[in-house]
Every structure is written in C-alpha cells, then in structure tokens.
N, C-alpha and C positions, 0 to 999 in steps of 0.2 A: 516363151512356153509357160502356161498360166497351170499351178498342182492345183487340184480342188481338195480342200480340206476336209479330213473324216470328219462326218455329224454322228451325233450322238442320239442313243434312241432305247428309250424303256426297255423294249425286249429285244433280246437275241437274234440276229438272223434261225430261221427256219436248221439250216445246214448244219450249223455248229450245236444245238442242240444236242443233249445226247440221252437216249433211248433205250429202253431194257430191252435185252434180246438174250437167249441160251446162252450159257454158257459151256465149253468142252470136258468132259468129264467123264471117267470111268466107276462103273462096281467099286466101291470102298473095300469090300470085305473079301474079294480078292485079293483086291494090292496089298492090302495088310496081311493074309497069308503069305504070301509069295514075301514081303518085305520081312517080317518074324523068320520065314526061312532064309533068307539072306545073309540076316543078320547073323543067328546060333550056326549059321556053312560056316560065314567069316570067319567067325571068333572060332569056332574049330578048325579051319585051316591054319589060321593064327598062330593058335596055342602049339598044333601038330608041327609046325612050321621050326617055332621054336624049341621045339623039344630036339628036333633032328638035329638041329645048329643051323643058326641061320648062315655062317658063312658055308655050309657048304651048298652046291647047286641047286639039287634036290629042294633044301630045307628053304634057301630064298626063296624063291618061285613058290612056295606052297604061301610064306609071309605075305610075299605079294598078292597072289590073289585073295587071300586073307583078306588083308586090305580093303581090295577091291569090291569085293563079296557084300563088307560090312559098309560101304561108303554107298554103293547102291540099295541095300537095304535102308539104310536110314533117310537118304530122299526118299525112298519108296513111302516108310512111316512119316514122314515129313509131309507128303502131299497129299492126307490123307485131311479132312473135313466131314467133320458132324451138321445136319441141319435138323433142327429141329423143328417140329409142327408150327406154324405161323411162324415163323422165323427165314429169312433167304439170304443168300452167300453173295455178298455181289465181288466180285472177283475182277483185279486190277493186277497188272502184269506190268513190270518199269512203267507207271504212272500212267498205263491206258486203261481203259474199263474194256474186259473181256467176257464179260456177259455175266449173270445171273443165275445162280443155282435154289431154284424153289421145293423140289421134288426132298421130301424130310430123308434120311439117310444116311449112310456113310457114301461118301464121295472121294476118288482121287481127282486132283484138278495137279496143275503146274507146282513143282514144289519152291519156286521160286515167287508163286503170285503171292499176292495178297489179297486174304478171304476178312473183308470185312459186312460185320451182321447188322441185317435190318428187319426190324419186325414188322408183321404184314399182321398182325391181330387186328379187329377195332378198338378204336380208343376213344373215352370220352374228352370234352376238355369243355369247363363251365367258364367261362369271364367273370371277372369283378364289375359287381357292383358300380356301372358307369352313371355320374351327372350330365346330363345333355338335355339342351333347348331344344322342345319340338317344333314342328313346324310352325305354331301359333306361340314360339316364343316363350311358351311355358317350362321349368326346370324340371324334369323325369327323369328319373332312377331306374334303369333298366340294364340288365345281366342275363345270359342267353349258355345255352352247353349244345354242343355240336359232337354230333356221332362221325367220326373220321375215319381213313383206312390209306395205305399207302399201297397203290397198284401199281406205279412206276417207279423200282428200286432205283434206277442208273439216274432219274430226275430227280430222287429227293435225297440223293446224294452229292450229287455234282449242277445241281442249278440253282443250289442256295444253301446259305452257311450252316444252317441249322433249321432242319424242318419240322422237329416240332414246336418251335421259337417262331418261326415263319407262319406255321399255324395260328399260334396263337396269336400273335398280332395281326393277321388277317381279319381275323375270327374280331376282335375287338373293334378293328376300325372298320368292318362290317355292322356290325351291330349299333356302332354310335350312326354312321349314315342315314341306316333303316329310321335310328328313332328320328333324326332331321329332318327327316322325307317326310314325316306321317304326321297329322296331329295325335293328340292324346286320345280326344273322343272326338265324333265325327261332330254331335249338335245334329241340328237341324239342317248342312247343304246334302247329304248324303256323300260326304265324301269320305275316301279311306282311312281307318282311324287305328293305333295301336292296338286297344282296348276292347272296340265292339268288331274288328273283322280280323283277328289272332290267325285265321286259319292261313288268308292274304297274304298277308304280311310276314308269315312265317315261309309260306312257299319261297317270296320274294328276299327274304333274309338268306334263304339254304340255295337258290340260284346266286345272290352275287358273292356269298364265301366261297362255292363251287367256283366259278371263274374266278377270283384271286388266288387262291390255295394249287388253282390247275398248273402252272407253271413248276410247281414243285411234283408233281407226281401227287399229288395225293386227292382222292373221291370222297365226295361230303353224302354221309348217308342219310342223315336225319340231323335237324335242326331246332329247338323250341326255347321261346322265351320264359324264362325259370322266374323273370322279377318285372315288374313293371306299375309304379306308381309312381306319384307327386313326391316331387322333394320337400323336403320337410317343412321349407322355409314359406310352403305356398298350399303345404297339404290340409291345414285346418279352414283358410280362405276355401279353397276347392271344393270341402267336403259341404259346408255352408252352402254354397252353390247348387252342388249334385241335392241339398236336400230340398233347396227351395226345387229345384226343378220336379224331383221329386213331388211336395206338397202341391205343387200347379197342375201337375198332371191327373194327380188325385179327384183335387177339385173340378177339374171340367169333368173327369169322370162320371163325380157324383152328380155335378150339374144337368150334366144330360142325362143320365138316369130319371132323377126328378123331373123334368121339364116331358121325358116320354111319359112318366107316370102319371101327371097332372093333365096330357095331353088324352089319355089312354080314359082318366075318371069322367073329366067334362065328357066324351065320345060317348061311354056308357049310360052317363045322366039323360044325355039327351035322346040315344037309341032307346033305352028305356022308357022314357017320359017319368021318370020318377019324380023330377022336379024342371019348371021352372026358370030359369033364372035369367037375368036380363043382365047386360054388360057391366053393370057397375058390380053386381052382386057375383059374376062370374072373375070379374078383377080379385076382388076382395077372398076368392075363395082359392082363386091361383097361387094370390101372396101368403096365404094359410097354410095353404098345402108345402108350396117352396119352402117357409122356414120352417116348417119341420120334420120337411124332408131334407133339408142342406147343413140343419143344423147339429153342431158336432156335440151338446149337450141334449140331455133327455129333456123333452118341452112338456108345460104344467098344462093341464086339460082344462079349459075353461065351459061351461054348461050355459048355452044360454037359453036362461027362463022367458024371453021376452019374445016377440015377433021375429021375425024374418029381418027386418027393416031395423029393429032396436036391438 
C-alpha cells in the first residue's frame, strides 16, 4: 500500500479560505436598558435580601435572586459593542470567525465572543525611495503611494499575519517589477517606457498590486508613481545624452526649415522671372542662404559692388 505524500502549494485550497459574512446581533440600546435594569433589580433584591436576614427563607431567596438578577445584567452589559463609522466588529466565538458587524452602532452580540476592530477607511501608503535596474539595465530611483481599502474583514484578518505589513510589501515588490519590466525611456523602438507612457504603466502597476494584496481582503483604488529618475551614479552621463538628443532634434528642425525656405526663394525667382540664374550661381546662393539661415551666430552683410560673376 503506496501513501502519496501532501505537496505543497502558494495558496490555499479554495474551501478553507475564510470569507466575511454577517454577523448575529441585536439593538444595543435595548439590551443595555434591560441589562441597567437588571443590574439596580439585583442589587436591590440584594441589599432587600439582606436587610430581612439572610438566614431566614424569605430573606435568602430574595439574596438569591439578587444574585441572579445582577449576574444576568452584567453579561447583558458585557455583550454590548460600539462600532464606529469606517470601523467593523469582526467577531470570533472559541476561536471561530462568526461573522462581521459593519452597520455603526451599539450592538449586542455573544457575551462571550470576541469583537476584534478593523478599519474599513481608505488609506494611503507611499514606498521608499527604491534602486532598481530597468529593463535596458540602467539604475532608476523610483517610489509609488497606493490608495487601499479593506472589503474583506474575515480575509485581512485570518489569511495573513499582518495586513497592512502584507500591503506594504506587496506594494513594494510590485513596484520594483513594473520598473524591471519597462525601460526608462522608450528612444526610438516605440516601446513602453517608464517616463513617456506614466499613464500605462500606472494602470499596469494598480492591476498587478490588486492581484497580490487580493488574497488578503484588501481593493486597490488608485495607484501613481510619486518618484522616477536616474540614479545618481549615471544621472549626469544621462542628462548629457537627453541633451545631445535634445540639440539633434533641434538641428534637423532647423535644417529643414531652411532647406523649405531656400527651396520656396529659388520657386519664386524663377515664377517671377526676376532673375536669371544658371547652376553654378544657383549652388552658390543655396550655400548663402543655408549658412545663414543654420547658423546659430548673427552673419556680417557683405555688399557686392562687382558683377554677378565677381
């Protein structure tokens, strides 16, 4: 007879999960009525009890229910729970989860459960300042704050040790992946880049924290990258770069500007018949024109007194 041995596996069977659902609970501010009168019956049958003598028949039986009176009032006061706005009761009974109280209030629940609080507000949480290699292997400094909220109380209770700890390490080792994934800037393939497609990349940063953080109960509302630049050690090489790319772009700018310009004067010389000119003299006045129209200093006017030719 061959056992097969249990395997091991990231997450939970489906079954043993466990899931917020209502919890059992009456009007507060009844039961604390009724338990206030319980209690001042008690103590005056008590006190009445005592006064008659307690040995005799009468006076015991009044003791006793005395007793009684006040030992039921005060479970009464005992089961009694506050919840307050964004705040919810998740309620555990000898070590089972018996559901969740959201509704703000006074609440009687079992005076024997235990009402432990978990806030339902949103929250923000920002990362530190991470160093990570982007995909083109360059060092980038990037930090991100994620808008959180907790909608499953009995998940972010009981399916991990500490969920806003759980958060935030999602949250982090989310955000160092993204920058892995991506280069810094795209260049020239048109592929997706940190820097020039934010919007992308921030969708895709707030879907895969949302599926890590899901296991604990908790929905990701909004996500943005708060920091993202060159580490220090390669930021001034980089910026050299961006400027030369910068000055290239410029120049063809202005190249073709000029080259329409000079294309645009000859057109008009010749629609007009104004002048003239034969290829050499039309070379000669392109290269004229070019430098200075390309040229980044103011050019000295030179007047020629002579012919055409001289």
């Amino acid at each position: 007879m061959s056992v097969r041995a249990p395997t091991l596996t990231g997450r939970a069977p489906a079954s043993r999960r466990i899931t917020e659902t209502a919890a059992w609970s009456l009007p507060g501010v009844r039961v604390l009525v009724a338990g206030i009168a319980l209690l001042l019956a008690g103590i005056a049958l008590f006190v009445l009890g005592l006064v008659n003598g307690p040995h005799r028949p009468g006076g015991a039986a009044l003791v006793a229910v005395g007793l009684v009176l006040a030992v039921a009032g005060q479970f009464a006061v005992r089961g009694l729970t506050a919840v307050s706005p964004g705040e919810a009761r998740v309620v555990q009974l000898f070590g089972r989860y018996r559901g969740t109280i959201r509704e703000p209030g006074l609440h009687f629940v079992n005076p024997f459960a235990r009402r432990r609080p978990v806030s339902v507000r949103i929250r923000n949480h920002e990362t530190a300042a991470a160093k990570v290699n982007d995909a083109d292997g360059n060092p980038v400094e990037i930090a991100a704050v994620v808008v959180w909220q907790v909608r499953d109380t009995a998940s972010a209770l009981y399916s991990v040790d500490d969920f806003p700890a759980f958060v935030a390490m999602q949250t982090e080792t989310a955000v160092r992946h993204v920058a892995s994934s991506y280069p810094y800037t795209g260049g020239d393939g048109g592929r997706l880049s940190l820097r020039d497609n934010a919007e992308e990349i921030t969708q895709r940063l707030s879907a895969e924290i949302a599926d890590r953080v899901r296991p604990a109960g908790v929905a990701i509302i909004e996500s943005r990258l708060t920091r993202l630049s060159y580490a220090a050690e390669i930021a001034a090489a980089m910026l050299r770069q961006q400027q030369a790319s910068a000055v290239v772009a410029a120049r063809q700018r202005i190249v073709e500007g000029a080259v329409g310009m000079v294309r645009l004067a000859l057109q008009r010389l010749a629609d007009e018949d104004v002048v003239e000119l034969d290829e050499e003299r039309k070379a000669a006045m392109v290269s004229n024109l070019l430098v200075v129209l390309c040229s980044e200093q103011a050019t000295q006017q030179v007047v020629n007194t002579g012919s055409l030719y001289q």
